[in-house]
C-alpha positions in Angstrom: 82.5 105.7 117.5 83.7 103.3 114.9 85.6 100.0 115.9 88.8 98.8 114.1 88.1 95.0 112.8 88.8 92.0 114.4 92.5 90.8 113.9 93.4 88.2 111.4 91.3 89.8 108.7 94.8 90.1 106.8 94.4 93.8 106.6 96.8 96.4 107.4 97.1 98.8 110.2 99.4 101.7 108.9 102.3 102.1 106.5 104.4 99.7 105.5 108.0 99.6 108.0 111.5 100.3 106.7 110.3 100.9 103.2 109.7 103.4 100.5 109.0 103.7 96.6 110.0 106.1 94.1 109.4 106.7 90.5 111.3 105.9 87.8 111.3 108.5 85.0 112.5 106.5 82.4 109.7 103.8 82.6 107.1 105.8 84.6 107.3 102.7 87.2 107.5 102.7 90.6 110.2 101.2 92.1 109.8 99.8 95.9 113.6 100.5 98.2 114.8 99.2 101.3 115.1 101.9 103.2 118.5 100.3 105.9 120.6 99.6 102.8 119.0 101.9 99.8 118.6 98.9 97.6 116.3 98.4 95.2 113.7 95.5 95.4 111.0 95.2 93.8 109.1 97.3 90.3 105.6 97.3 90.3 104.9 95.9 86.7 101.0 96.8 86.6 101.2 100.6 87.2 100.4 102.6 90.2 101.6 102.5 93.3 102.9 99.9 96.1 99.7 100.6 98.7 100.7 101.1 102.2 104.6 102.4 101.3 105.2 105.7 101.5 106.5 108.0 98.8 110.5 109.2 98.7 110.0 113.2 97.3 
C-alpha cells in the first residue's frame, strides 16, 4: 500500500476550503469566489483552472 509524503513538502491534501471558481463567459476566464460572502477574488489571467478549487455548475 502506498504512503502519503512526509509533511512540509508544501503539497496539498484535498480541495481547497471555503472556495470555488466559475467561468466567465464573456472572457472565457475563470474567476475564483469566496464562498461566506459570494465575492469575487481573484481571475486567473493564464487560462485554465485554479487547481485544488472546486467548480460552481
Amino acid at each position: 500500500m502506498a504512503k502519503n509524503p512526509p509533511t512540509g513538502d508544501n503539497a496539498r491534501k484535498g480541495a481547497v476550503k471555503k472556495r470555488s471558481q466559475v467561468l466567465n463567459p464573456k472572457t472565457k476566464l475563470y474567476v475564483k469566489r469566496d464562498a461566506e460572502t459570494g465575492r469575487f477574488m481573484d481571475v486567473k489571467t493564464t487560462g485554465g483552472k485554479f487547481k485544488g478549487v472546486r467548480k460552481e455548475k
